[in-house]
N, C-alpha and C positions, 0 to 999 in steps of 0.2 A: 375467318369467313364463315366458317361452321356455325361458329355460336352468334355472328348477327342474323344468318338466316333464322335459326329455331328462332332465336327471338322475336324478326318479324313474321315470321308465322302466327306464333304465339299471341304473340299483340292484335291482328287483323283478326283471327279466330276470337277468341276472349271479346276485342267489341262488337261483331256482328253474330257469333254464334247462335245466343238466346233467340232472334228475331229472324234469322234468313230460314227461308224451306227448300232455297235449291240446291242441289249438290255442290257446287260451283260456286266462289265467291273469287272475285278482282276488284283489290283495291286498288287505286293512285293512279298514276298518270296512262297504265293500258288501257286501264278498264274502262274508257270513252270507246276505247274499237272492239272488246269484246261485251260490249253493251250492243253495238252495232252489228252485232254476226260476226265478230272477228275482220271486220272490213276498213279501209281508210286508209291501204297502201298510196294511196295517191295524192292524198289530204294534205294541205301546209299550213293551215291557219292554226294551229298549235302545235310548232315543233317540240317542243318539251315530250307531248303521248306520240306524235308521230313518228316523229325521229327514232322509237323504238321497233313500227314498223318498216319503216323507209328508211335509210339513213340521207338522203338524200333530202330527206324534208329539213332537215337541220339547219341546211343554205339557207332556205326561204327566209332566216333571220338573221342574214347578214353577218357583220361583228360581231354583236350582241351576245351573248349568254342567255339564257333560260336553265331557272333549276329544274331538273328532272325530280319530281316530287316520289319521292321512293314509293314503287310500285310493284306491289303483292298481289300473286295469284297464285289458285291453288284449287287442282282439278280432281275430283275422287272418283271413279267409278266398282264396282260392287259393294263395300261397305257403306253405310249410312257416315254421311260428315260429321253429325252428331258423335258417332264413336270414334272420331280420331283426334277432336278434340286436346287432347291432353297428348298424343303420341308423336309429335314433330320430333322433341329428342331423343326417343327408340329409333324412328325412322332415319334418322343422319347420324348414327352414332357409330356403325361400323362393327359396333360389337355382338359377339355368339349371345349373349344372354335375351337382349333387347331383340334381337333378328327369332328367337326361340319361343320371346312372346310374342311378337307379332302373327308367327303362323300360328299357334295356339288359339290368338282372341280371334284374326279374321281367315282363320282354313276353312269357314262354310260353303265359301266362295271365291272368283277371282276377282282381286281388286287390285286396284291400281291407285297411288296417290303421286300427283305430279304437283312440286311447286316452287316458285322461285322469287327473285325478288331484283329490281334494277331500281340505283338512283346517282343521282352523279348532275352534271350539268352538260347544257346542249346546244349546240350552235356550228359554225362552219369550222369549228375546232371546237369538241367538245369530249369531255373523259366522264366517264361511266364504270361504277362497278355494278357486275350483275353476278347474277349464282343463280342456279335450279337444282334440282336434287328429283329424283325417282326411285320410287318401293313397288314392285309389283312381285304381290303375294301369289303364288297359283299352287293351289292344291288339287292332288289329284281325285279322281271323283269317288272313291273311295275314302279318303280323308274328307271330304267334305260331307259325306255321308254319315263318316264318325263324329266328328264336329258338332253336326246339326243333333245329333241324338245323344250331345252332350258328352263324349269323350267317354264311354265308361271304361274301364280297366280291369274289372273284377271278371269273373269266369262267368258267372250267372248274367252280367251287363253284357259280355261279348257274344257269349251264344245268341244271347235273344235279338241279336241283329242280325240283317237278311243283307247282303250288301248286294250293288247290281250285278258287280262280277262275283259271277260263280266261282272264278279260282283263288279269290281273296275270301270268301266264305269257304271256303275244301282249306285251304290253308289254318284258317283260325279253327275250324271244327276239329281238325287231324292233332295240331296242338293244343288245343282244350279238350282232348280224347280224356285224360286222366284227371281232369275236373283240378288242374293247377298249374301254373303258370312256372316257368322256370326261365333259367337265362338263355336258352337255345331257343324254347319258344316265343319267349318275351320278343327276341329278336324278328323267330320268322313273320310273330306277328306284326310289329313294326313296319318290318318294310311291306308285306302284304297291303297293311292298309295306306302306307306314303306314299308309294307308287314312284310317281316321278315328282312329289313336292316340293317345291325349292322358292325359298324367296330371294330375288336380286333386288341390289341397291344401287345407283349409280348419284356424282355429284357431279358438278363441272362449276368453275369460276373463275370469271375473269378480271383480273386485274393488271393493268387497269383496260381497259375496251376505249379506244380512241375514234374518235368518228371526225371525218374530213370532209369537206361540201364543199362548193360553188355552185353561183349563179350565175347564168349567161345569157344575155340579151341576143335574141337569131332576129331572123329576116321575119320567122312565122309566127314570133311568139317569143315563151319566159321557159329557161332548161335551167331545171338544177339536177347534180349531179353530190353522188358521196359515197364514201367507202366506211362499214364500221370495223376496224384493226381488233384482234383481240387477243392478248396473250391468254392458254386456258392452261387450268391443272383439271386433270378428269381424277375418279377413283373408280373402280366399277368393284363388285362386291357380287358373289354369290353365297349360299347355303344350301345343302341336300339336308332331310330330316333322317334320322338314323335311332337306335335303340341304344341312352345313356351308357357310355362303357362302367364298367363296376358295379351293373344294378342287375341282379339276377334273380330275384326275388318277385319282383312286378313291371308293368309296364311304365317305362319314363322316355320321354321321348327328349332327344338332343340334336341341335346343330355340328354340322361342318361344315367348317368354308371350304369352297372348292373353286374359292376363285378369286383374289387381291391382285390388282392391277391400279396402279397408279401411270398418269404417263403426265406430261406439257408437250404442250405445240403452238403455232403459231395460226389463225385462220381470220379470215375477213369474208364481208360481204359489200356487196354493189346494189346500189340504186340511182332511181333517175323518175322526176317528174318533169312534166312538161305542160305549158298551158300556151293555148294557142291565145296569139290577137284579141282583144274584144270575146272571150268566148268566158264563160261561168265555169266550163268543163276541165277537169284537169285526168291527165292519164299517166297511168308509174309502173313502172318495173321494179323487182328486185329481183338478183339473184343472193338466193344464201348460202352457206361453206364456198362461194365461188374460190376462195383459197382451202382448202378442204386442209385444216387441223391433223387429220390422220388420227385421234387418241384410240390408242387399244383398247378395246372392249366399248367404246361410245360409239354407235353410227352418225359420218357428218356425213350425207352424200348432198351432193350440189343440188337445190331445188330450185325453181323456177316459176314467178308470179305474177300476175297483171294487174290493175286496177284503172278504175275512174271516179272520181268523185264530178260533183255538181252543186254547186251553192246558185240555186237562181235568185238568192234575197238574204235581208240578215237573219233570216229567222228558222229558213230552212235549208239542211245540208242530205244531200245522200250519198253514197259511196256504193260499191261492189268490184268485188274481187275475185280473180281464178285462181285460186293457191293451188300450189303444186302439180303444173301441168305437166310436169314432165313423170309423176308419180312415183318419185324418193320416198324411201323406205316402204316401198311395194303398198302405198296407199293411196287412195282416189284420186283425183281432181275434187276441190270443194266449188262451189258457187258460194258467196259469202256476200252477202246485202244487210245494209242498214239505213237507216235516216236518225239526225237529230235537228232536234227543234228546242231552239232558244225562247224561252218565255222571257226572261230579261238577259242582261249582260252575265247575269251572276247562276242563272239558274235553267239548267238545258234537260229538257229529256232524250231518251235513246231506245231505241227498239229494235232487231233484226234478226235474222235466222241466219244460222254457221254451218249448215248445209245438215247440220244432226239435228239441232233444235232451236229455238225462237232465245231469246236472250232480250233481256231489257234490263235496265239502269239511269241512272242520271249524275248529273254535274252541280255542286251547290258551293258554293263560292271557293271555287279552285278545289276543292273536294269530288271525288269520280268515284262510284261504286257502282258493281255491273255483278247480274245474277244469271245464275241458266242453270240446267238439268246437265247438261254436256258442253262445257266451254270451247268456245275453237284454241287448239294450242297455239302459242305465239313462233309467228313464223321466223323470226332471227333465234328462237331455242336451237341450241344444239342437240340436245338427246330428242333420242326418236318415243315419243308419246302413241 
């Protein structure tokens, strides 16, 4: 599961890299709702991208099957997207070396890279494999202050820096007192300037993710209903930055993990659309981990969402949504709005804001890519973004 991820990463990155300027790229069948604000929990008229917010939109087509057209997204905040280009297999690899460069190239700042990938097929019985994966780099302000002034090492490079904390400058001057570095001070200085650096990794995938639906005809209106089932394997991964054992002569900076956790569990989510009588309006619930997984070291806590859509014509659709009102993993409430507009059958524009920022994309013959500065995270993820 590891090496199809990097791969689709790899592949969505390599064809749109040279051309996009937003942070933020989703390809394939999401990327119609984060083209939208992240919105469209309510939506039926394409269960293939729905169904990945809803599971309950799935019903809306009956027997049938729809392929879920494998779909990639992938969210970066501090570094530039441009420089992560090539590092999807550092970032899922699990290993001290790879986890070593990563604080090294992006310790100026705190970044974060989220991203994952679903495809599978979709309907009132429908199987999906999905996977995401998360790297959040955080160095402390001290290392990022080294970083930026280019890492020097030498006695003459470490003096001439002024750091904000006074007790990480008393530190490096006390061992720079005899104008040479050794392996006692190599060390004090290390951890002076790492402070509390540490990069965590975490992956989840499920195989396979089962999704079950019905449709019911009421007195009021059209109810569907659906559960998405999901066996998951998590990993979670941490490293503290530390002064290389064996090297007493200069500064080398080394990884330890201080944290290997693998777990499986079992978790599902619930939804439900509804459309009344004669009305264009539809309104949807989900709830997600409503079976809560439990993986050690992953947060599932049970969240809580609303939506409505409105199609008043073939040509235009609008959506918005409450995500997260019960505010799991100590995060807001969003407002999440969009509209898409159908120029032909084959060719759709999309626009909306995710409560951070404005997001637009389009649809070109079954084809979905969707751009933004801060993507909304997809609400059936498991790890907390």
């Amino acid at each position: 599961m590891k090496v199809l991820l990097v791969l689709m990463c790899s592949l969505a990155i390599v064809m749109t890299a040279g051309t996009v300027y937003a942070s933020d790229i989703n390809f394939g069948s999401y990327a119609r709702s984060v083209a939208m604000g992240g919105a469209g929990l309510a939506m039926t008229d394409d269960a293939s991208s729905s169904s990945i917010v809803n599971p309950a939109a799935a019903a809306a087509i009956g027997k049938k099957f729809q392929f879920v057209f494998p779909s990639f997204d992938l969210r970066v905040s501090g570094a530039d997207l441009s420089d992560l280009t090539d590092r999807t297999s550092e970032i899922s690899s699990g290993n001290d070396d790879d986890a070593l460069k990563l604080i090294r190239d992006f310790g100026k700042q705190d970044t974060t890279l989220n991203f994952g990938v679903v495809t599978g097929f979709s309907g009132a019985f429908g199987v999906t494999a999905e996977g995401e994966a998360q790297a959040v780099i955080s160095p402390s302000s001290s290392f990022s202050e080294w970083a930026i002034a280019g890492t020097p090492t030498s006695v003459d490079g470490l003096k001439s820096m002024t750091f904000s904390d006074d007790e990480v400058n008393t530190v490096i001057q006390n061992a720079l007192a005899d104008d040479q570095i050794n392996g006692t001070d190599a060390s004090d200085i290390v951890n002076a300037i790492s402070g509390s650096t540490n990069l965590a990794g975490k992956y989840v995938y499920a195989l396979p993710a089962v999704n079950l639906g019905r449709g019911f005809d009421t007195t009021g209106g059209k109810l569907w209903l659906g559960t998405r089932m999901r066996w998951l394997h998590s990993e979670a991964h941490k490293w503290n930055v530390s002064q290389e054992d064996g090297v007493t002569d200069s500064i080398e900076l080394d990884v330890t993990e201080t944290q290997n956790v693998e777990d499986d569990g079992f978790g599902a989510d619930l939804g439900l659309i509804y459309q009344p009588k004669n009305s264009f309006i539809q309104y949807g619930m989900v709830i997600n981990n409503f079976w809560d997984a439990k993986l050690e070291g992953i947060e599932t806590p049970r969240m809580y969402s609303l939506g409505i859509a409105a199609q008043p014509n073939n040509r235009w659709k609008f959506a918005a949504d409450l995500v997260n009102i019960n505010k799991a993993y100590d995060e807001d409430t969003k407002l999440r709005m969009g509209a898409e507009l159908n120029l032909t059958n084959k060719i759709a524009l999309r626009a909306g804001y995710s409560g951070d920022s404005f997001t637009y994309g389009f649809g070109l013959y079954g084809i979905n890519l969707a751009f933004s500065d801060d993507a909304p995270s997809i609400i059936s993820r498991v790890l907390s973004f």
